[in-house]
Biopython code that builds the backbone (N, CA, C, O; Angstrom):
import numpy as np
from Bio.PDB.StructureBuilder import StructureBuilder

atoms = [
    (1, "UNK", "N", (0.843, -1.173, 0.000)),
    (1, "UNK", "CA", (0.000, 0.000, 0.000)),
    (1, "UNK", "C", (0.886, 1.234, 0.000)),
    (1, "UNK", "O", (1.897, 1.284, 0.700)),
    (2, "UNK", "N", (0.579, 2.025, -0.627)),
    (2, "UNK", "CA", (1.361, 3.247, -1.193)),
    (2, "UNK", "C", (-0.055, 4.597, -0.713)),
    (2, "UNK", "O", (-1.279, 4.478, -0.771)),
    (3, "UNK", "N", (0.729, 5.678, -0.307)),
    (3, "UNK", "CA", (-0.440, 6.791, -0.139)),
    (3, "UNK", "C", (0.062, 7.609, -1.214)),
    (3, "UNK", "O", (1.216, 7.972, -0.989)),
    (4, "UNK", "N", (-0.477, 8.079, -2.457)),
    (4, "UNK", "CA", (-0.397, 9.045, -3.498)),
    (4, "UNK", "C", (-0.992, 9.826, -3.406)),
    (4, "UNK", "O", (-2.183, 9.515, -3.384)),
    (5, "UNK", "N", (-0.697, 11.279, -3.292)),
    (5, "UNK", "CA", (-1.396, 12.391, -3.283)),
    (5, "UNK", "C", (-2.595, 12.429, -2.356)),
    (5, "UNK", "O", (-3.753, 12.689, -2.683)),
    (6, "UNK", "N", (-2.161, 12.143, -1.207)),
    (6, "UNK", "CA", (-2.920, 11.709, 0.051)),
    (6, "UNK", "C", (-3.688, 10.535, -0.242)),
    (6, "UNK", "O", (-4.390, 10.322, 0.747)),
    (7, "UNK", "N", (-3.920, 9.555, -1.242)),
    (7, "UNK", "CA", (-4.875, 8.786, -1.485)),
    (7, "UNK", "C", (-4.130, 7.384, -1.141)),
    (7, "UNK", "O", (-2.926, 7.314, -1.387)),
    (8, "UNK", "N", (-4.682, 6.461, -0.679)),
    (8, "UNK", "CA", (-4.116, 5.125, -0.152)),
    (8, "UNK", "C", (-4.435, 4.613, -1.463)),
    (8, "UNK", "O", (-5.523, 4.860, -1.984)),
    (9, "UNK", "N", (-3.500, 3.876, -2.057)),
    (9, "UNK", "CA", (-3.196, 3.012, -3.596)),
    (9, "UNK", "C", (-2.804, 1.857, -2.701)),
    (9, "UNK", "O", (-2.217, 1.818, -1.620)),
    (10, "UNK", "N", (-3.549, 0.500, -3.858)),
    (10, "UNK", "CA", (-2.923, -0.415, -3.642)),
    (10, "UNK", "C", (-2.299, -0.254, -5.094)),
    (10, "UNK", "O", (-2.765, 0.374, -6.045)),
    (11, "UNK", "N", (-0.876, -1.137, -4.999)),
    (11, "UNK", "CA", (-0.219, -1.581, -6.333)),
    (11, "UNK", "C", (0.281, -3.133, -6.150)),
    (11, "UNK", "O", (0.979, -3.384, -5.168)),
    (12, "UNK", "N", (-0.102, -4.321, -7.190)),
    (12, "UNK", "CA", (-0.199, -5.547, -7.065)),
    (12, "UNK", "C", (0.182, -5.691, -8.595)),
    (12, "UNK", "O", (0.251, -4.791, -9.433)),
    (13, "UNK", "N", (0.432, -7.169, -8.764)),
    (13, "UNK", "CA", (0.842, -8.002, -10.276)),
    (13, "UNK", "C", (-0.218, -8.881, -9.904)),
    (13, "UNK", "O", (-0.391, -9.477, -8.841)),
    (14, "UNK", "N", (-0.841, -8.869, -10.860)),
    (14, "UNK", "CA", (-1.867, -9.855, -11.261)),
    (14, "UNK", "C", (-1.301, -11.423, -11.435)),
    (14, "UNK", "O", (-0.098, -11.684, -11.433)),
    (15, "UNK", "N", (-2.169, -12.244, -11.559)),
    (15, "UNK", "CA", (-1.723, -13.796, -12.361)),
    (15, "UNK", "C", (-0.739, -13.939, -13.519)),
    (15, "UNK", "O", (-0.156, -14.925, -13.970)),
    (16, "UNK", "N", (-0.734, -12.425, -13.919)),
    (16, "UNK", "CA", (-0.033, -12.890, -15.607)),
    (16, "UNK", "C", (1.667, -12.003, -15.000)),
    (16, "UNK", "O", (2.719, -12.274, -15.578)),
    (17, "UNK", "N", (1.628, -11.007, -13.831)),
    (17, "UNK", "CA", (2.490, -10.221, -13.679)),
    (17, "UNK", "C", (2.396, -9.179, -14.230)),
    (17, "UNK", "O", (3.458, -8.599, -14.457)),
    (18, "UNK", "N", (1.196, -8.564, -14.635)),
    (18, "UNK", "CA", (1.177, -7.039, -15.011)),
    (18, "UNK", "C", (0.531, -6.490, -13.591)),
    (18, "UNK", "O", (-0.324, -7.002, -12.868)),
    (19, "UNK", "N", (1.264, -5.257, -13.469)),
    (19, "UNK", "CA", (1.376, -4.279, -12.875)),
    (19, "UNK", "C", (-0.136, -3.904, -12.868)),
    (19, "UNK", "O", (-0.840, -3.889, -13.878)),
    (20, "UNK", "N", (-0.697, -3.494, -11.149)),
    (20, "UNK", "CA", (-1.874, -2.909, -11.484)),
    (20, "UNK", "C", (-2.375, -2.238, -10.346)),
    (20, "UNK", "O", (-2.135, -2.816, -9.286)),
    (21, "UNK", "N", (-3.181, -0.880, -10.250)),
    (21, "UNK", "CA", (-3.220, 0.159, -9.426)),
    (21, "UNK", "C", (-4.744, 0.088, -9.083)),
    (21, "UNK", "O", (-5.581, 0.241, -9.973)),
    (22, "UNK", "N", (-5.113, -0.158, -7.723)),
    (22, "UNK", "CA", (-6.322, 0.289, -7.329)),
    (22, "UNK", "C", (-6.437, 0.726, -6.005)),
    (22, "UNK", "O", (-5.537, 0.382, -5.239)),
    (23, "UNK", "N", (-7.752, 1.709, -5.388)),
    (23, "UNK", "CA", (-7.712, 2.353, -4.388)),
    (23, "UNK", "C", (-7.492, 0.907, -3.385)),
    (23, "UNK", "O", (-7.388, -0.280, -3.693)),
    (24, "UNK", "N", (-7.475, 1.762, -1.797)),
    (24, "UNK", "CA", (-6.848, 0.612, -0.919)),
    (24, "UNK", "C", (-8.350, 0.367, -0.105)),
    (24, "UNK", "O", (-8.289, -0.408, 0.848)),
    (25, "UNK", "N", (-9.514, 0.895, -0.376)),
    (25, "UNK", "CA", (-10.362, 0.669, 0.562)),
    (25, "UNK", "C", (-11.578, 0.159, -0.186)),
    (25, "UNK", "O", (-11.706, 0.398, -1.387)),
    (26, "UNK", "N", (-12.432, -0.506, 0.465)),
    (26, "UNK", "CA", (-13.315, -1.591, 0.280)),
    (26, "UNK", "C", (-14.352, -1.057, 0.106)),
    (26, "UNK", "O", (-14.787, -0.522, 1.125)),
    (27, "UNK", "N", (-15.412, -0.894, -1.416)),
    (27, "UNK", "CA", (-16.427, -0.092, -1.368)),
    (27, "UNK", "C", (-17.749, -0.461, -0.419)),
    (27, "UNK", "O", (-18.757, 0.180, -0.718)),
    (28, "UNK", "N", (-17.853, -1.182, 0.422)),
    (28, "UNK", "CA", (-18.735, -1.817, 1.701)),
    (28, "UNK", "C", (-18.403, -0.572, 2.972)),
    (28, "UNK", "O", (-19.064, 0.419, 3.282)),
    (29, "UNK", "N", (-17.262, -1.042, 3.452)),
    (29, "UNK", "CA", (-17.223, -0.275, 4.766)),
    (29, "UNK", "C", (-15.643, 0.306, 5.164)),
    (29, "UNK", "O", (-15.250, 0.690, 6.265)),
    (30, "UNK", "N", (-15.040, 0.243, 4.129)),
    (30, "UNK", "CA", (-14.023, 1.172, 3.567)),
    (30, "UNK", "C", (-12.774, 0.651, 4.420)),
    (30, "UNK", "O", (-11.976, 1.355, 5.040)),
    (31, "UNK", "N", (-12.788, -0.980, 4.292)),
    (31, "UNK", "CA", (-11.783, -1.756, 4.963)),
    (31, "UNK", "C", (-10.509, -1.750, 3.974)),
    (31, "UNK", "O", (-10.561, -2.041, 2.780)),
    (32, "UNK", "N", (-9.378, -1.372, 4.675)),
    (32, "UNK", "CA", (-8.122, -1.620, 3.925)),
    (32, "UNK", "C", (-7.932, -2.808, 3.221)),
    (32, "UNK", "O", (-7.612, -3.827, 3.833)),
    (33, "UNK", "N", (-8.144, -2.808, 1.574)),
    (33, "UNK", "CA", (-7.732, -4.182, 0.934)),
    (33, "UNK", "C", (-6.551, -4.637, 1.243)),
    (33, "UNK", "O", (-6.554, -5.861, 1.376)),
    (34, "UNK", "N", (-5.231, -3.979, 1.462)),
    (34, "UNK", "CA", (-4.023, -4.260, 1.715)),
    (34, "UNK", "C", (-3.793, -5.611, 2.620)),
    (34, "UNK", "O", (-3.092, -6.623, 2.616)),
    (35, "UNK", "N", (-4.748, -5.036, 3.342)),
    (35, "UNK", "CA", (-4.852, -6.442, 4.570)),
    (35, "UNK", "C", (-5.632, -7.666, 4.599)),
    (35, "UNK", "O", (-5.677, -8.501, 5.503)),
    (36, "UNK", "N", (-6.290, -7.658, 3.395)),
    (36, "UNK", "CA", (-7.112, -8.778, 2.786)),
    (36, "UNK", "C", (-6.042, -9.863, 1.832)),
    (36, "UNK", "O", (-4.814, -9.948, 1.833)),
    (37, "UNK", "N", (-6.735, -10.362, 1.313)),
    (37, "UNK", "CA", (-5.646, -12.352, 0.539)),
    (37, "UNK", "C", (-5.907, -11.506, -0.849)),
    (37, "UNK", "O", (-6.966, -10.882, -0.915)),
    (38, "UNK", "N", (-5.395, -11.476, -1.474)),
    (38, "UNK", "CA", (-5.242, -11.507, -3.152)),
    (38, "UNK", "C", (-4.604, -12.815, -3.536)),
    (38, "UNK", "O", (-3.617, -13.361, -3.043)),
    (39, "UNK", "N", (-5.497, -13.255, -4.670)),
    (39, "UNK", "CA", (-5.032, -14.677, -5.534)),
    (39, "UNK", "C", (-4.448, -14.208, -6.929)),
    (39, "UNK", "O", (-3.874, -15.003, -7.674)),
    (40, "UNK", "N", (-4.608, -13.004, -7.210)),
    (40, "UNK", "CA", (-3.743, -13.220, -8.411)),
    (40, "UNK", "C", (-4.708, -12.479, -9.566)),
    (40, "UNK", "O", (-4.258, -12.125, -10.655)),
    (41, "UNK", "N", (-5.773, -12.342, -9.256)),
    (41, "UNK", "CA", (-7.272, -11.957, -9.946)),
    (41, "UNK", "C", (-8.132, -11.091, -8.929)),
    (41, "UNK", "O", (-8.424, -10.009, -9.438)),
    (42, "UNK", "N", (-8.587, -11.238, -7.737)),
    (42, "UNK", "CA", (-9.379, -10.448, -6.623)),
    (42, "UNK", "C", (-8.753, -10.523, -5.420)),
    (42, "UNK", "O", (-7.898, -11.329, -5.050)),
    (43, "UNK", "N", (-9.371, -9.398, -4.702)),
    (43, "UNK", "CA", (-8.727, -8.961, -3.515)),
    (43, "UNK", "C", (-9.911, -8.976, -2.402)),
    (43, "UNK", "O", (-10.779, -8.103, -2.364)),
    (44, "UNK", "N", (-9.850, -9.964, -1.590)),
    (44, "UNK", "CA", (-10.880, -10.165, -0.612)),
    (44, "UNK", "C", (-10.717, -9.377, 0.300)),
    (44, "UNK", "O", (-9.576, -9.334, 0.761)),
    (45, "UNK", "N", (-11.637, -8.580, 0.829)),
    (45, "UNK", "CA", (-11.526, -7.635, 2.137)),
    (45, "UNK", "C", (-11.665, -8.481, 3.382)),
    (45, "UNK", "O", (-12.403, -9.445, 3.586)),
    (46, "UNK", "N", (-10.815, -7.914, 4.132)),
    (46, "UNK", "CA", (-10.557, -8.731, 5.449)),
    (46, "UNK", "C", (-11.891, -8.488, 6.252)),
    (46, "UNK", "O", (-11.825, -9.139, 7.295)),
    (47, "UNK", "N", (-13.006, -7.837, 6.162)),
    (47, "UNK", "CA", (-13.440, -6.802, 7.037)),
    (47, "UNK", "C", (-15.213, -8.079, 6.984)),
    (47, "UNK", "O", (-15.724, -8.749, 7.881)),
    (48, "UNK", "N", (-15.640, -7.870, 5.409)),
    (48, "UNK", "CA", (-16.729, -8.820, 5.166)),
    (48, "UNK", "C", (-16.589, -9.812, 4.136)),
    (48, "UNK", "O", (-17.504, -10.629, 4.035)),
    (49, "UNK", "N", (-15.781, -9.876, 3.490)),
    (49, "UNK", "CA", (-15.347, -10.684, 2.470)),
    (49, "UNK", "C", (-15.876, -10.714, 1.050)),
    (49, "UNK", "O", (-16.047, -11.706, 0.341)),
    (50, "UNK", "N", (-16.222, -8.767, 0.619)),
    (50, "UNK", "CA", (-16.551, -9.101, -0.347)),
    (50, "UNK", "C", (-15.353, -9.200, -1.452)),
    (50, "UNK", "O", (-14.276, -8.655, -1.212)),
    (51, "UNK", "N", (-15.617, -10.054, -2.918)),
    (51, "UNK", "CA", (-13.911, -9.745, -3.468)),
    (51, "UNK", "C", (-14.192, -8.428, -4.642)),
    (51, "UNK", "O", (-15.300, -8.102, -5.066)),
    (52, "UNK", "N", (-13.127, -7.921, -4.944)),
    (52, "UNK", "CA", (-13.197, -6.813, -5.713)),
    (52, "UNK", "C", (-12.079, -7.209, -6.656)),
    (52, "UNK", "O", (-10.885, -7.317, -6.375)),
    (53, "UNK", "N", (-12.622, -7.389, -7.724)),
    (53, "UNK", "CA", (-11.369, -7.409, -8.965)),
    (53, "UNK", "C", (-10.480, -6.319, -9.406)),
    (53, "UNK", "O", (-10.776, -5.226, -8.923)),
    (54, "UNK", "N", (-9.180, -6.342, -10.425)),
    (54, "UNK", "CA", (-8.814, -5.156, -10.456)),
    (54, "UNK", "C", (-9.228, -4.103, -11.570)),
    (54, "UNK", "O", (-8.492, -3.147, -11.814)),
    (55, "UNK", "N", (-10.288, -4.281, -12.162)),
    (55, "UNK", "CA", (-10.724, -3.172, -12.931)),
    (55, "UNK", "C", (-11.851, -2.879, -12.443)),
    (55, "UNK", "O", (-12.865, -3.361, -12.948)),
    (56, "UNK", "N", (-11.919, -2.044, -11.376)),
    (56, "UNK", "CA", (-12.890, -1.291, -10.461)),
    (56, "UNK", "C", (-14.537, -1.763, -9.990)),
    (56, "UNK", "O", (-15.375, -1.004, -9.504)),
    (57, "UNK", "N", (-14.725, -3.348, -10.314)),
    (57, "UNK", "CA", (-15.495, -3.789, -10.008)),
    (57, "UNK", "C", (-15.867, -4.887, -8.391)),
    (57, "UNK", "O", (-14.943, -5.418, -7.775)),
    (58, "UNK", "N", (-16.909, -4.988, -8.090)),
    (58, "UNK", "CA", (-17.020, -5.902, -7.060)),
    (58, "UNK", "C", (-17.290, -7.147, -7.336)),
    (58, "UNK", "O", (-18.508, -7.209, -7.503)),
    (59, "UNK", "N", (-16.620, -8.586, -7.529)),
    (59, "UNK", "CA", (-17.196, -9.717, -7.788)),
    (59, "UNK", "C", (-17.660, -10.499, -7.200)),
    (59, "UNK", "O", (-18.031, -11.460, -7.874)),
    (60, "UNK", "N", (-17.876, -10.572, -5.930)),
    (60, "UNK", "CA", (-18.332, -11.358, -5.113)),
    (60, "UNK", "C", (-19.106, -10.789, -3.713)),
    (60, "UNK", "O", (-18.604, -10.023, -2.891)),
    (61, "UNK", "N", (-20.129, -11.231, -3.681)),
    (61, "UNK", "CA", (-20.901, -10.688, -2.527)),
    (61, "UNK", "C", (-21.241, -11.764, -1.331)),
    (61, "UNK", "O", (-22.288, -12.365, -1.571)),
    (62, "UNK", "N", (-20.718, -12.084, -0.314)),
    (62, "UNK", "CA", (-20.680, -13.120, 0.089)),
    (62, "UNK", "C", (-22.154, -13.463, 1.209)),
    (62, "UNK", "O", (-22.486, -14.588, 1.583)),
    (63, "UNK", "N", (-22.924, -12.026, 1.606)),
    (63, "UNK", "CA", (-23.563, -12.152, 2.027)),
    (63, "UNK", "C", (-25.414, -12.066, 1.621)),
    (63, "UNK", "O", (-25.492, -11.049, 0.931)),
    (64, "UNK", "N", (-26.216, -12.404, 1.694)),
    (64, "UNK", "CA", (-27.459, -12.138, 2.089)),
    (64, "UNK", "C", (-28.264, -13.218, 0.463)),
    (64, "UNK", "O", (-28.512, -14.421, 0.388)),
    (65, "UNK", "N", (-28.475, -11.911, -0.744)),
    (65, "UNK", "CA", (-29.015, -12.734, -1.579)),
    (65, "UNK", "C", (-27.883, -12.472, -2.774)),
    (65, "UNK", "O", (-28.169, -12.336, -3.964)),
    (66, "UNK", "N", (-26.824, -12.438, -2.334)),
    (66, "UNK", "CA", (-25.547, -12.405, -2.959)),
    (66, "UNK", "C", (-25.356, -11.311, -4.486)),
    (66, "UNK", "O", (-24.391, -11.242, -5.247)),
    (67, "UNK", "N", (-26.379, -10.726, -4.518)),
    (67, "UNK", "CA", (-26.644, -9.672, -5.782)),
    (67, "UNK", "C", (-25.657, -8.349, -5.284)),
    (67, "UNK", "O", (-25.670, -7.912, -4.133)),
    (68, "UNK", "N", (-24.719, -7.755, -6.498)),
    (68, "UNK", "CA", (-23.632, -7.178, -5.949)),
    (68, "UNK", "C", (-24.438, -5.707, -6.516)),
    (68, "UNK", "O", (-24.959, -5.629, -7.629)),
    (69, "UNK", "N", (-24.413, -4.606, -5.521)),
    (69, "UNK", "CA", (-24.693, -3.463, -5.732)),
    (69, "UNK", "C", (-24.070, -2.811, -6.719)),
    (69, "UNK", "O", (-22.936, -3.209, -6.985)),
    (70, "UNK", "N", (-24.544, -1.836, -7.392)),
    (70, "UNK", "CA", (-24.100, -0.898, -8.570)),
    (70, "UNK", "C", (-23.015, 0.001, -8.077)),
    (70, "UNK", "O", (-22.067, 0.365, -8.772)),
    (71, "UNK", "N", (-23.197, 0.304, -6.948)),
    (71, "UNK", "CA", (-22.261, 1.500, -6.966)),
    (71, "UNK", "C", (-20.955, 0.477, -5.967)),
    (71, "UNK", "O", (-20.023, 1.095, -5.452)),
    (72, "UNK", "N", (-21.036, -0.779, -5.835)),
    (72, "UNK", "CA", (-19.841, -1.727, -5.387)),
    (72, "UNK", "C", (-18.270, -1.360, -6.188)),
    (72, "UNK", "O", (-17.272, -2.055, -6.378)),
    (73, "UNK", "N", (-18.445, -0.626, -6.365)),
    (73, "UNK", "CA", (-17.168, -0.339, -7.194)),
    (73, "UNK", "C", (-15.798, 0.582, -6.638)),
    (73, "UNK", "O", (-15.762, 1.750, -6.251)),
    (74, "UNK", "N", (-14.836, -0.311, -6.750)),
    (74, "UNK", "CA", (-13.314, 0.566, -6.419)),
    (74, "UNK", "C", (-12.732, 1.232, -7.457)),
    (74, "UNK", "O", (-12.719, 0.791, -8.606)),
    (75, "UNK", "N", (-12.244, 2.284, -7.114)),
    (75, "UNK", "CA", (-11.189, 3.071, -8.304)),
    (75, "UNK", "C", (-9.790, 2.337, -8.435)),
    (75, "UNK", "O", (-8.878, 2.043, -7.662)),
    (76, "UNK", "N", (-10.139, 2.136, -10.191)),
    (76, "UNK", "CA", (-8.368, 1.445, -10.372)),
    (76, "UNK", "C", (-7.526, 2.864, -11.687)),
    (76, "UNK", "O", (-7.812, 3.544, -12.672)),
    (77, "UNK", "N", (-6.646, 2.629, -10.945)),
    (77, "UNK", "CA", (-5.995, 3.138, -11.797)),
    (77, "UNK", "C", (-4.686, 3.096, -13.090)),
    (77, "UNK", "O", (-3.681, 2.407, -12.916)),
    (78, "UNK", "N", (-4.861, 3.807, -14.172)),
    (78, "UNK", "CA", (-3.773, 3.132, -15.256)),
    (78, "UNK", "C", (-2.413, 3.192, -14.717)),
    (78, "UNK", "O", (-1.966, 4.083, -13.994)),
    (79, "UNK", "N", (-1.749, 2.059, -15.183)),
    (79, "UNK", "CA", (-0.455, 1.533, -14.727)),
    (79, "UNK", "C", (0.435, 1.610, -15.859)),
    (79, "UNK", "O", (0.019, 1.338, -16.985)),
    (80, "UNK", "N", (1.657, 1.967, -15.642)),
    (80, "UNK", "CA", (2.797, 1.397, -17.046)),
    (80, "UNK", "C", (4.070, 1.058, -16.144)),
    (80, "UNK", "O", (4.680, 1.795, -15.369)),
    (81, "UNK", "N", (4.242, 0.008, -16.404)),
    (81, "UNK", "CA", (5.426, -0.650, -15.471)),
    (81, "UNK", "C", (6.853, -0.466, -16.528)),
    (81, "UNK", "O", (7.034, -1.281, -17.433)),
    (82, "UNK", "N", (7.829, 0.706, -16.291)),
    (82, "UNK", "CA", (8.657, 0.776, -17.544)),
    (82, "UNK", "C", (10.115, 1.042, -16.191)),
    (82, "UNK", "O", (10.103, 1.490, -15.045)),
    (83, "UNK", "N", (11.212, 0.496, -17.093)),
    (83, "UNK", "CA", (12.282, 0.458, -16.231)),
    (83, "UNK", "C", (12.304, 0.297, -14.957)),
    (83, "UNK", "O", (12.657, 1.257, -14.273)),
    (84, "UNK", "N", (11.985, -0.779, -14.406)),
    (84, "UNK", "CA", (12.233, -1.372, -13.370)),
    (84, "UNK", "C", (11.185, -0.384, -12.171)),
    (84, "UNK", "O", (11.465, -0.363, -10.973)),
    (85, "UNK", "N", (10.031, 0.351, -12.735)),
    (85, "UNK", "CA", (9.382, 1.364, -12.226)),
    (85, "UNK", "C", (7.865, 1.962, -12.471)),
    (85, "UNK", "O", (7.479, 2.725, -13.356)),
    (86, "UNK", "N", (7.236, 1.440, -11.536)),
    (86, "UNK", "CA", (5.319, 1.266, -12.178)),
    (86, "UNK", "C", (5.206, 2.943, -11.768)),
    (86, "UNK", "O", (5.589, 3.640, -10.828)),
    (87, "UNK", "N", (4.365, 3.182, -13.189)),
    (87, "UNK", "CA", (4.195, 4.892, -13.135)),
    (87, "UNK", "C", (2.327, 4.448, -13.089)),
    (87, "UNK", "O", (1.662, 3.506, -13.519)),
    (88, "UNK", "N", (2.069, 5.547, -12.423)),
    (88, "UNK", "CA", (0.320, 5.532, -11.970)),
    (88, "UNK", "C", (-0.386, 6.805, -12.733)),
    (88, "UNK", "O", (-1.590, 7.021, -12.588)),
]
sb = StructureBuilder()
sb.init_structure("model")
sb.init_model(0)
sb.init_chain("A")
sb.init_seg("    ")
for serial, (resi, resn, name, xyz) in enumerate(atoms, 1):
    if name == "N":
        sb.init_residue(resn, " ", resi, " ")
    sb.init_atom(name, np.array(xyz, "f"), 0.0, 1.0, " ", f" {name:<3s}", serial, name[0])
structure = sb.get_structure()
C-alpha cells in the first residue's frame, strides 16, 4: 500500500504479472484491501469478504441474496510498469 497524493493506492501483479493500481479501501465499509488475501485476480476484504477485482469492479458478494450493488465499485488506476518502475 502506497499513499499518493494523500490517497491510499494499492499496487499488485496480477496472475499474468502485469502491474496494477487500485484504491486501498473496500467499497462496503471502507476496509483496507491491503490487509485482505489476493489470488492473483481479486482482492478479498478482510473486514466482510466481499472480493473486488482489479478493474474497479465488485465480484463477489458473500452475504445475504448475494446480488452485488451498482455502486460496489473501487477506483483502479492506469499503470505502465517501464524500467524497473510502475508509473500511476
Amino acid at each position: 500500500m502506497r499513499r499518493l497524493l494523500g490517497i491510499p493506492t494499492l499496487i499488485v501483479r496480477d496472475e499474468r504479472g502485469v502491474a496494477k493500481a487500485t484504491s486501498d479501501r473496500c467499497p462496503h465499509r471502507f476496509a483496507p484491501l491491503h490487509k485482505g488475501v489476493f489470488d492473483g485476480r481479486m482482492i478479498e476484504c478482510p473486514c466482510h469478504g466481499f472480493k473486488v477485482d482489479l478493474n474497479d469492479k465488485c465480484g463477489h458478494h458473500p452475504h445475504g441474496d448475494r446480488r452485488i450493488p451498482r455502486a460496489a465499485r473501487v477506483k483502479s488506476y492506469p499503470v505502465q510498469a517501464r524500467d524497473d518502475v510502475i508509473w500511476i
